[in-house]
C-alpha angles and dihedrals in degrees: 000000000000113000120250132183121180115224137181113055095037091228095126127064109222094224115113111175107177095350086301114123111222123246117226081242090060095049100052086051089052093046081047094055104038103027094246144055121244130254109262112260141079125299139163123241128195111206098191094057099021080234117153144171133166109272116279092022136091119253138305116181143317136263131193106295127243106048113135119242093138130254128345115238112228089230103035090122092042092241119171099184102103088230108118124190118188089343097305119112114228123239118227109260083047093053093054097044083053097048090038081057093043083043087227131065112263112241112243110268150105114290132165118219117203128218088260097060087264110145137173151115118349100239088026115091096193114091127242100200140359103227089198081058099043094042082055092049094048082068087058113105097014116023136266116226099201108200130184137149132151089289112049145316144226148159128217124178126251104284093045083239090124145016148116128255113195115195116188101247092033106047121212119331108184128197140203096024 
């Protein structure tokens, strides 16, 4: 999806999560629960993780779940992988941060993630695995350096010799991998 801000009259927002043009209502309510407004462009949302990214790009953080943008587009981060989560494909950087964190490649299918980090089968509500959990084990045997800030976050192993950085605008980039 190609970026497109209206401009002039100032009468649109700018901001397009899922295809769905936010109101001025809805802004203010976003600014109210996270303390600032979004850059306008387009970006994809999942409401059952909270999960987000800017249209056409992995992820690049999460939010609380449940608000309504409408409905997610399978392919709203271009991914080409055939593993599905909530209904998004993931793109290909995203799936092999996933599987580094899970320690094996996920098999391509169709899988649902929680709010919680709680992730399995699609049609099977126990979960497989806790990614909260997993992303705290990779550190095991070597160390996990957990970054974040308002500008980005990250992880990289003991020695430095691998890890990830995602920037908003510019999704996940691992490295030593």
């Amino acid at each position: 999806m190609q970026e497109n801000v209206e401009g002039g009259g100032g009468t649109g927002t700018g901001v397009h999560v899922n295809d769905h043009k936010l109101t001025s209502d809805e802004l203010t309510q976003v600014q109210s629960t996270y303390g600032e407004m979004p850059s306008p462009g387009h970006y994809w949302y999942d409401s059952r993780s909270g999960m987000y990214g800017v249209a056409g790009q992995a992820g690049l953080g999460f939010m609380l779940p449940d608000h309504d943008f409408g409905s997610l587009d399978p392919e709203c981060s271009s991914g080409s992988t055939s593993v599905f989560v909530n209904g998004r494909q993931l793109p290909n950087l995203e799936w092999m941060l996933w599987s580094q964190i899970l320690g094996a490649a996920i098999h391509p299918g169709h899988y649902w993630l929680d709010a919680n980090g709680n992730a399995g089968l699609e049609g099977n509500p126990l979960p497989l695995v806790n990614f909260v959990q997993a992303v705290a084990d990779a550190g095991t045997g070597g160390g996990d350096n957990i970054w974040s800030s308002r500008f980005g976050a990250g992880t990289y192993d003991q020695g430095g010799a691998r890890g990830y950085v995602t920037v908003p605008g510019h999704g996940p980039i691992g490295y030593g991998f």
